[in-house]
N, CA and C atoms as a LAMMPS dump frame, in Angstrom:
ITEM: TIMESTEP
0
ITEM: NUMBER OF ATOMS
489
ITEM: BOX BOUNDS ff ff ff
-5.0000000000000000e+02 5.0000000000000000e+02
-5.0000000000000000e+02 5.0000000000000000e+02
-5.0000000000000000e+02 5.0000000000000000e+02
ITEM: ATOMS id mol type element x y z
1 1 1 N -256.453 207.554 121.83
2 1 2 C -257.395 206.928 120.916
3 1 3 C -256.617 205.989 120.001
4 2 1 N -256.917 204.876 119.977
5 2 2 C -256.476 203.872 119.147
6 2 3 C -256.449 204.035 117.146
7 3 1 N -255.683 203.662 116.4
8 3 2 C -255.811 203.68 115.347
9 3 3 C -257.432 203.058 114.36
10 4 1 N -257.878 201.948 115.044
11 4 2 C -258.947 201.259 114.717
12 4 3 C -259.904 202.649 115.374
13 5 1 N -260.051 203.326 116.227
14 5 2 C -260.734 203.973 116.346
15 5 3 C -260.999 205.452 115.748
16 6 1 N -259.772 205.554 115.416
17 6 2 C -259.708 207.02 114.241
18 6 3 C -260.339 206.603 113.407
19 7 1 N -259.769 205.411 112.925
20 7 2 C -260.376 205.132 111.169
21 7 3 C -261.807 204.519 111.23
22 8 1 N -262.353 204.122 112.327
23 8 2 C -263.729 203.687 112.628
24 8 3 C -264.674 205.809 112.533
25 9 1 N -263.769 206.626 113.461
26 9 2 C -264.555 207.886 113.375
27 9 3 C -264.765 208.124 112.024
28 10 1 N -263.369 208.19 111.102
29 10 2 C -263.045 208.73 110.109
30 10 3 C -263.886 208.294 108.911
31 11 1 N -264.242 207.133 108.95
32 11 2 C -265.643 206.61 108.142
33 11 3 C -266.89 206.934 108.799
34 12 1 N -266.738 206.787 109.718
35 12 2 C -268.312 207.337 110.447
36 12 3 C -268.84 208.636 109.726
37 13 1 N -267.776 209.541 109.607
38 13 2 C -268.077 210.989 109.443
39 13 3 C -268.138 210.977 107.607
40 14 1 N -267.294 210.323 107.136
41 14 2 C -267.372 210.211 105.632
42 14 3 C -268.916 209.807 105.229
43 15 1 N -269.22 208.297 105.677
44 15 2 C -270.701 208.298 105.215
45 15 3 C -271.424 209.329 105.714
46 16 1 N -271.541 209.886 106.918
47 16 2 C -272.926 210.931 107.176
48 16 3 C -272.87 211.921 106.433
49 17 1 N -271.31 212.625 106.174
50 17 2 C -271.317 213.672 105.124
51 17 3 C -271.412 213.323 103.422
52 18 1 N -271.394 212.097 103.139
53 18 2 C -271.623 211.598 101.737
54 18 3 C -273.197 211.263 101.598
55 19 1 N -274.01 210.851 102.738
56 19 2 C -275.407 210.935 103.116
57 19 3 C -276.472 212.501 102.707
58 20 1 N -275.255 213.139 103.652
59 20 2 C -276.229 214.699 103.567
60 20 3 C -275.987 215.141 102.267
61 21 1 N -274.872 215.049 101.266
62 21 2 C -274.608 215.632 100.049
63 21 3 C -275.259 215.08 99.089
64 22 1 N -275.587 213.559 99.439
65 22 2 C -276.962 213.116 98.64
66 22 3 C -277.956 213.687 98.772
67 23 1 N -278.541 213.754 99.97
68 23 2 C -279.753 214.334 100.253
69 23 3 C -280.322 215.713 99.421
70 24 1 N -278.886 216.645 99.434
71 24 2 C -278.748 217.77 98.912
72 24 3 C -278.659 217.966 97.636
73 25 1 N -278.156 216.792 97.132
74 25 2 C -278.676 216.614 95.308
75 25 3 C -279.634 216.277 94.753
76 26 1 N -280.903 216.562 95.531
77 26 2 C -282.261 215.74 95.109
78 26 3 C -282.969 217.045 95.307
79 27 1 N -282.185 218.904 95.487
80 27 2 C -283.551 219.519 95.906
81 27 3 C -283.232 220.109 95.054
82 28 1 N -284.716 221.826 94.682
83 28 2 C -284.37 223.203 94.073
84 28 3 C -283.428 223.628 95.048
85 29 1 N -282.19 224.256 94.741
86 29 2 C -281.355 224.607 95.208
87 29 3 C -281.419 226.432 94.819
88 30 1 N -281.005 227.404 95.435
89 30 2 C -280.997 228.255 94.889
90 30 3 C -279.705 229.316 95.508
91 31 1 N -279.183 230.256 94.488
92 31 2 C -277.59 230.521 94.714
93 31 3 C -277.498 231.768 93.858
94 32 1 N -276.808 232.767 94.41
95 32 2 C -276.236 234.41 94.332
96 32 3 C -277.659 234.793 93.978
97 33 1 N -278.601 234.937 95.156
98 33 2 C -279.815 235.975 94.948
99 33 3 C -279.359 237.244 95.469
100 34 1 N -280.015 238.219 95.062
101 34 2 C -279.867 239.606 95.048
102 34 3 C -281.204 240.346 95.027
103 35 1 N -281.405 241.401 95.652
104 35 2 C -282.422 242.047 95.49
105 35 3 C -281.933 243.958 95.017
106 36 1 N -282.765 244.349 94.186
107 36 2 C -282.339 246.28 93.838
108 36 3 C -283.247 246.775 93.797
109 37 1 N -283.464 248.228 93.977
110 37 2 C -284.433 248.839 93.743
111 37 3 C -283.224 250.25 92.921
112 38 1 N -283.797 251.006 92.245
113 38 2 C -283.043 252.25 91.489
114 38 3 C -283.475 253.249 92.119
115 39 1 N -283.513 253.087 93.39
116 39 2 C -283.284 254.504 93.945
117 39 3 C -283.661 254.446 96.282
118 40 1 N -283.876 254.944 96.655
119 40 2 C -284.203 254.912 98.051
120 40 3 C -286.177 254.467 98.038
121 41 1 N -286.288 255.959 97.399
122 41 2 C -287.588 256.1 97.112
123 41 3 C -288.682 255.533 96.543
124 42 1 N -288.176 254.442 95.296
125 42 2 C -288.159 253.544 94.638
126 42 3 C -289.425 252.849 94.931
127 43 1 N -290.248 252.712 93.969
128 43 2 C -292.047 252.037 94.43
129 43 3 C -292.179 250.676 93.705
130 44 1 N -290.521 250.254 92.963
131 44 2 C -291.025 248.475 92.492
132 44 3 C -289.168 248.484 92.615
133 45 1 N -289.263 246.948 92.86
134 45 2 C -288.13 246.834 93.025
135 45 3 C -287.959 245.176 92.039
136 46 1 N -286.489 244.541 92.045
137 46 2 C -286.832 243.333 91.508
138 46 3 C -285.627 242.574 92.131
139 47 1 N -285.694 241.365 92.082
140 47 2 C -284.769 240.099 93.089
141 47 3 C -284.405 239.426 91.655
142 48 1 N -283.143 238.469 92.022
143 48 2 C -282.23 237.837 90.967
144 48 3 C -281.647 236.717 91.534
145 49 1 N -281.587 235.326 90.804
146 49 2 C -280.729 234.397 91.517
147 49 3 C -280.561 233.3 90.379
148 50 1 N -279.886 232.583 90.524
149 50 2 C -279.416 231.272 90.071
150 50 3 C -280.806 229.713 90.718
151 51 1 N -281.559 229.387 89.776
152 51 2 C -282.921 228.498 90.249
153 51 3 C -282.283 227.241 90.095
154 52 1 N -281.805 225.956 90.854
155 52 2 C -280.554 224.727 90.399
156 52 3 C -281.343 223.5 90.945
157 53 1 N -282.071 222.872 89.287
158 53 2 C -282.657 221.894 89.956
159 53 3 C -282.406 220.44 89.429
160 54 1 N -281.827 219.86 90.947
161 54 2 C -281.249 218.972 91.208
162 54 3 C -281.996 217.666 91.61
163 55 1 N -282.938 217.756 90.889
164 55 2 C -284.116 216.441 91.196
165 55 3 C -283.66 215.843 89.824
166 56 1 N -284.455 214.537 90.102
167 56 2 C -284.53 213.983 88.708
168 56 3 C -285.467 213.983 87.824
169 57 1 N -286.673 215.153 88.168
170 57 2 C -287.528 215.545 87.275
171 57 3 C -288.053 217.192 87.264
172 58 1 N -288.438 217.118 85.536
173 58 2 C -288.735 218.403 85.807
174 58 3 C -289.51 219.387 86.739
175 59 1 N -289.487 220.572 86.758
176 59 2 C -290.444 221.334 87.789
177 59 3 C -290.734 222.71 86.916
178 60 1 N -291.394 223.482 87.525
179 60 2 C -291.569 225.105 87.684
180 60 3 C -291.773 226.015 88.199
181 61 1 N -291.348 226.783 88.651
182 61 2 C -291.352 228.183 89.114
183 61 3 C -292.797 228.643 89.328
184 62 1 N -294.173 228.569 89.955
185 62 2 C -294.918 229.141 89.394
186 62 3 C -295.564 230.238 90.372
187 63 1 N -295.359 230.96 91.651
188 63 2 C -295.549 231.736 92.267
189 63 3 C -294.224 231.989 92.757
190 64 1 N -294.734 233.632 93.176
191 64 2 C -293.832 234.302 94.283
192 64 3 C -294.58 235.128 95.089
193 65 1 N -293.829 235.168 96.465
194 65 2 C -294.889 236.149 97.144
195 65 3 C -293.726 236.352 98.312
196 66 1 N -294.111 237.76 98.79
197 66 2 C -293.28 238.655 99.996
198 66 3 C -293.729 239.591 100.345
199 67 1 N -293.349 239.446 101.605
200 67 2 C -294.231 240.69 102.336
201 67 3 C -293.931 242.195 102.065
202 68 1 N -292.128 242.218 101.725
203 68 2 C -292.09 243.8 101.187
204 68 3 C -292.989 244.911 100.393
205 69 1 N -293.567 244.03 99.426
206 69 2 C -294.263 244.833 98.355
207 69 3 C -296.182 244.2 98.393
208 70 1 N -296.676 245.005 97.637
209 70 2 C -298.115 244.968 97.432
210 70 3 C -298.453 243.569 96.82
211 71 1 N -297.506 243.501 95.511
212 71 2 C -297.677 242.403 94.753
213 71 3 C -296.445 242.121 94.352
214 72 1 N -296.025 241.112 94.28
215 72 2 C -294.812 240.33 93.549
216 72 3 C -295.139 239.158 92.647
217 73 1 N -294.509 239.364 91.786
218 73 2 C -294.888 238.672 90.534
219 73 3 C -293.145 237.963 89.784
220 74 1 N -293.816 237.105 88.885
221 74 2 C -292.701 236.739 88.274
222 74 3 C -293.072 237.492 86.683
223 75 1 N -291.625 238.07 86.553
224 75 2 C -291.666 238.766 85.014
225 75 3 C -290.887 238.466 84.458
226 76 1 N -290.595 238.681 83.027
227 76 2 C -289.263 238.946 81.719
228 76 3 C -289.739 239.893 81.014
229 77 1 N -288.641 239.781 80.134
230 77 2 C -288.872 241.159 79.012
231 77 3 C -289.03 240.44 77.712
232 78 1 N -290.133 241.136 76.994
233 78 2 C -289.831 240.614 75.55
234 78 3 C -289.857 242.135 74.464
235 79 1 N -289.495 241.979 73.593
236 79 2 C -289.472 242.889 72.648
237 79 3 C -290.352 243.157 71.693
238 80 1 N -290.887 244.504 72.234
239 80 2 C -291.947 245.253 71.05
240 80 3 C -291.885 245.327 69.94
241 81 1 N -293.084 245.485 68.769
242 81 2 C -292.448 246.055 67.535
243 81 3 C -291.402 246.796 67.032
244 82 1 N -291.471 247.895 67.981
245 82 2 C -290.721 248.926 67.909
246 82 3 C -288.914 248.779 68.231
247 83 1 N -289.312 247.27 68.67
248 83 2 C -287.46 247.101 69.403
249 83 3 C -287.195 247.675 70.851
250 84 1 N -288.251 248.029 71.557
251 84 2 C -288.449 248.286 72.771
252 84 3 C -288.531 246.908 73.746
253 85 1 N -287.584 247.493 74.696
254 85 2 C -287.507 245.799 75.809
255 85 3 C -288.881 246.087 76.506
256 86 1 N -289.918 245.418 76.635
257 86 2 C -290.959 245.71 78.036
258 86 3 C -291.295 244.375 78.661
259 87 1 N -291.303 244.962 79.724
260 87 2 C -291.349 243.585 81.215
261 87 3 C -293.109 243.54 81.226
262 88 1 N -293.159 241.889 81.129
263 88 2 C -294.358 241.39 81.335
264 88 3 C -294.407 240.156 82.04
265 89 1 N -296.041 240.238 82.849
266 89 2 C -296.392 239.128 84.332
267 89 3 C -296.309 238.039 83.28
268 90 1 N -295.262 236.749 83.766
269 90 2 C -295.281 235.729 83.433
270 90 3 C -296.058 234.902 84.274
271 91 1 N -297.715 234.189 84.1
272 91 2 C -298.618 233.976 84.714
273 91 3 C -298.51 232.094 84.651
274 92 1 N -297.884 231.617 83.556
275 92 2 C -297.51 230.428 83.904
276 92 3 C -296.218 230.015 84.797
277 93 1 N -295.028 231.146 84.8
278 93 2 C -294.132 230.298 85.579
279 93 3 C -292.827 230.476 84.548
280 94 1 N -292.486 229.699 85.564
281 94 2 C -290.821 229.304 84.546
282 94 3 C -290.513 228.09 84.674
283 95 1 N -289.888 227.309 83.542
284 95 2 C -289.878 226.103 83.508
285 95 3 C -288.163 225.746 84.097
286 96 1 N -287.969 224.7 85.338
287 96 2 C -287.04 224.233 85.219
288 96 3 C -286.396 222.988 85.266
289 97 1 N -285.595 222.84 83.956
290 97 2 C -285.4 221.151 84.076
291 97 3 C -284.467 220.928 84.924
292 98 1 N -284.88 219.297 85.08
293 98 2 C -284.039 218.369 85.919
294 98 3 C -282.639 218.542 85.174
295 99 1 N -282.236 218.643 86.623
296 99 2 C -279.985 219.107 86.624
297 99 3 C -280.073 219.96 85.772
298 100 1 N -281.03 221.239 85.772
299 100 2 C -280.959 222.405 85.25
300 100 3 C -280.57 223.33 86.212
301 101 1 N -280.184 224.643 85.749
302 101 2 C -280.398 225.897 86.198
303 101 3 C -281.087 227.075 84.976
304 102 1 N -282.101 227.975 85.728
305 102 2 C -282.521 228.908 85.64
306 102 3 C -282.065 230.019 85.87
307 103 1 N -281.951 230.795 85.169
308 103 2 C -281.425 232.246 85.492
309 103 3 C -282.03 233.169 85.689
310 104 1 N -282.507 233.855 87.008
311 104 2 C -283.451 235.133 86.989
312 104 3 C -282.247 236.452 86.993
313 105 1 N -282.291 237.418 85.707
314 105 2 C -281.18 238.019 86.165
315 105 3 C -281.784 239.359 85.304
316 106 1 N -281.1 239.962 85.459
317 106 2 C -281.372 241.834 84.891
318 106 3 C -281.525 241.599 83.033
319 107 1 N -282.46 241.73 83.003
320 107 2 C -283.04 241.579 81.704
321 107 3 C -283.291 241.093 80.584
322 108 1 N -283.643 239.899 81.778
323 108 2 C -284.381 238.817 81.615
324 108 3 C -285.554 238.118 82.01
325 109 1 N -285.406 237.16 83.05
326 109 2 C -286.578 236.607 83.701
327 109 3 C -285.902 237.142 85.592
328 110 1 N -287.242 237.313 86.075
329 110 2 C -287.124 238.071 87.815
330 110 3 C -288.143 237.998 88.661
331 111 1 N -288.058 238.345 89.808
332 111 2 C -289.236 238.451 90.487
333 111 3 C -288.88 240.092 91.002
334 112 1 N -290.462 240.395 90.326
335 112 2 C -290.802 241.885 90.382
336 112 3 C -291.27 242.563 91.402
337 113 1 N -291.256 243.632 92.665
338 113 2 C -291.637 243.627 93.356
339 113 3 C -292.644 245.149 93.133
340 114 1 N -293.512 245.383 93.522
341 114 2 C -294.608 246.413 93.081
342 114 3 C -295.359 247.246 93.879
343 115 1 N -294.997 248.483 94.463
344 115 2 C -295.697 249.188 95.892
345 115 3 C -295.015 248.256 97.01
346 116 1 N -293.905 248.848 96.949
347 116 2 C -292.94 248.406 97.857
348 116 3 C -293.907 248.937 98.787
349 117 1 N -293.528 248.444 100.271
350 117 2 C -293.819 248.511 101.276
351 117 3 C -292.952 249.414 102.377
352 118 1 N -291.436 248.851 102.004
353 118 2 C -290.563 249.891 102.559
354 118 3 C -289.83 250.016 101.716
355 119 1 N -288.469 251.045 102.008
356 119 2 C -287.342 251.014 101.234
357 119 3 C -286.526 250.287 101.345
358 120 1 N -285.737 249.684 100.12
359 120 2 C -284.596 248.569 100.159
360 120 3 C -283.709 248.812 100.289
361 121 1 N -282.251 249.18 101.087
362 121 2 C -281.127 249.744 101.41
363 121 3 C -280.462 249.041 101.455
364 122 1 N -279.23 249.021 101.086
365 122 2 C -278.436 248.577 100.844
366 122 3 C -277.574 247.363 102.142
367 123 1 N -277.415 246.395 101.688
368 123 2 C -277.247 245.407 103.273
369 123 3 C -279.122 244.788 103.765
370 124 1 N -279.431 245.438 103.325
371 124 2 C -281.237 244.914 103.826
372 124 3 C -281.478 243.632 103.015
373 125 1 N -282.343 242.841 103.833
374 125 2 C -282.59 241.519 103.501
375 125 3 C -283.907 240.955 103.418
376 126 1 N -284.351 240.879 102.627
377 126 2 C -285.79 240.488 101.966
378 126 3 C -286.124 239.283 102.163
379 127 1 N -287.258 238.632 102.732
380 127 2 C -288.019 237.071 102.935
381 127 3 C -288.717 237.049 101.457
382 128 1 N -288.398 236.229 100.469
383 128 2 C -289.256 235.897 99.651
384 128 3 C -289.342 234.029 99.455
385 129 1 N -290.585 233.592 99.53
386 129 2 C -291.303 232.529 99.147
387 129 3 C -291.338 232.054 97.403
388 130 1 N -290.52 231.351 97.064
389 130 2 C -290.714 230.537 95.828
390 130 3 C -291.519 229.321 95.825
391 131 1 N -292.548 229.335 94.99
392 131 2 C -293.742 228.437 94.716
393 131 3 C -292.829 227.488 93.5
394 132 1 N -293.152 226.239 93.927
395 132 2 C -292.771 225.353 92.678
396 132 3 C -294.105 224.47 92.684
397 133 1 N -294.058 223.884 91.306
398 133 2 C -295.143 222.908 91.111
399 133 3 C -295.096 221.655 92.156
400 134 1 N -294.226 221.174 91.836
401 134 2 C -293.397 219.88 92.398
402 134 3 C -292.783 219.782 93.497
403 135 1 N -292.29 220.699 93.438
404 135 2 C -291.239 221.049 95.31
405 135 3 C -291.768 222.064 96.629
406 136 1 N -292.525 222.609 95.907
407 136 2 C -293.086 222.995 96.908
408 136 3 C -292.69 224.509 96.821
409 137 1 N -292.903 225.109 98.458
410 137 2 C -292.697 226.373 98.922
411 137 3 C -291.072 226.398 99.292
412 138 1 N -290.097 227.188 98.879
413 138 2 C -289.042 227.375 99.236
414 138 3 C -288.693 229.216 99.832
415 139 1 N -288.326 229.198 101.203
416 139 2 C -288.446 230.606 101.496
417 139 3 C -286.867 231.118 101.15
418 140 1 N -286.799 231.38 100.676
419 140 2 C -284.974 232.421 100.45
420 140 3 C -284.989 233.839 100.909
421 141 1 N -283.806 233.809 102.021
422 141 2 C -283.524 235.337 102.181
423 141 3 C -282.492 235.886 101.192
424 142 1 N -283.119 237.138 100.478
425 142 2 C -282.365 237.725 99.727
426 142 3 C -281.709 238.771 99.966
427 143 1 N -280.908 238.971 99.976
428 143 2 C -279.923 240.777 100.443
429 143 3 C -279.871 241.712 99.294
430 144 1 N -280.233 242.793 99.847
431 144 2 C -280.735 243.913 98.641
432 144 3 C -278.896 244.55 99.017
433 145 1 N -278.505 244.194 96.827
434 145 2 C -277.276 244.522 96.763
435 145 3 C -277.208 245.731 95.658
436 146 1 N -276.91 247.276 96.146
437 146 2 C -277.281 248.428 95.13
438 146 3 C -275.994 248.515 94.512
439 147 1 N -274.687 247.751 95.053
440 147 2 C -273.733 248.099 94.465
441 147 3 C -272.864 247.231 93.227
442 148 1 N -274.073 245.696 92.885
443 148 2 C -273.913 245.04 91.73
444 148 3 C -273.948 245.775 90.561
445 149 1 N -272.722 245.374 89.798
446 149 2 C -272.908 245.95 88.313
447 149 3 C -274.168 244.882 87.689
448 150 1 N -274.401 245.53 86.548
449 150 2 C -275.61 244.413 85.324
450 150 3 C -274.625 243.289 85.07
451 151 1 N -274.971 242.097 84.493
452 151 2 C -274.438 241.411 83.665
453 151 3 C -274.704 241.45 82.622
454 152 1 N -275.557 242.323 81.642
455 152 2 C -275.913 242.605 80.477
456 152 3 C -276.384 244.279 80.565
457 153 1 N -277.223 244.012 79.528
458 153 2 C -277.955 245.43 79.529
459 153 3 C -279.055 245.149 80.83
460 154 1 N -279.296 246.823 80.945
461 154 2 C -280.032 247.486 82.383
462 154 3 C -281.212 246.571 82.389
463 155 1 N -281.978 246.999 83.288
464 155 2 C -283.476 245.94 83.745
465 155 3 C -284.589 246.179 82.975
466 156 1 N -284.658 247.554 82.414
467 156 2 C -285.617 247.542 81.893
468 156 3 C -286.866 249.097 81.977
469 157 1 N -288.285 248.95 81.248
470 157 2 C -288.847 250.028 81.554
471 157 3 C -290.14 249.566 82.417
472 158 1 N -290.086 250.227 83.793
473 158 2 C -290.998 249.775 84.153
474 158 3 C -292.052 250.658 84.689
475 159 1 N -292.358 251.703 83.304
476 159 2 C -292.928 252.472 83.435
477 159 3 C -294.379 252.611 83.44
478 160 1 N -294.817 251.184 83.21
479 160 2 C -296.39 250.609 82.682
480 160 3 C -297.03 250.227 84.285
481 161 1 N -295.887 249.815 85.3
482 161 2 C -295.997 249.152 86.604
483 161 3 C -296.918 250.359 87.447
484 162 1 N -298.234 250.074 87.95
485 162 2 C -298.817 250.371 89.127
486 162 3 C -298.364 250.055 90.54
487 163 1 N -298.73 251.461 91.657
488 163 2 C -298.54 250.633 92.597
489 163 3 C -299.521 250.509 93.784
């Protein structure tokens, strides 16, 4: 192979891969999802990830849905009178700005899962559907990880949850 022809490949391949990395800076991106449940038996479970949006306008979060559980919802915690953390259905969404990230993480903002369907074991991998206003349906497989520590305090009481 000739020198003119390396350096003819060698750009060839530079623009298509400087092409696709554009392409790839214009979506919701999403990164270290996780799914737990606190125990085998466990009748709600909740998913966690990094939401990275790489458009040039804002969006939001505003459904979730998966087949594991009865209902899945998007929740956070806010604090009672009492100084009690309690998790509540966030029915508008979550807002995320352009060249933002969102954080769904342990006690905070999540997607809640409610009358699980099966049990989540450890290595098991969950189909969940993220609804955005703007972007659409994004499906992410999540891997149910029991052996993550918190990054803060625990998840929460989710003792109010039906299933």
């Amino acid at each position: 192979m000739s020198l003119k022809s390396v350096v003819l490949a060698a750009a060839a391949a530079a623009a298509f891969a400087a092409s696709a990395f554009a392409g790839d800076a214009h979506k919701i991106m999403v990164h270290d999802q996780y799914a737990r449940v606190s125990s085998p038996t466990a009748k709600a479970g909740a998913a966690f990830m990094e939401i990275m949006n790489h458009t040039g306008e804002d969006d939001r979060l505003i459904d979730v849905r998966s087949d594991v559980a009865a209902r899945v919802q998007l929740h956070t915690h806010q604090e009672d009178a009492n100084g009690v953390m309690k998790m509540m259905h966030v029915e508008e969404g979550f807002a995320v700005a352009a060249g933002e990230t969102h954080m769904l993480k342990r006690g905070g903002d999540h997607v809640m899962f409610m009358g699980l369907s099966q049990s989540l074991n450890h290595g098991d991998v969950v189909k969940v559907t993220l609804v955005f206003e703007k972007a659409g349906e994004i499906e992410v497989e999540v891997p149910v990880d029991l052996e993550r520590k918190a990054e803060g305090h625990g998840h929460g009481d989710h003792s109010g949850h039906s299933n």
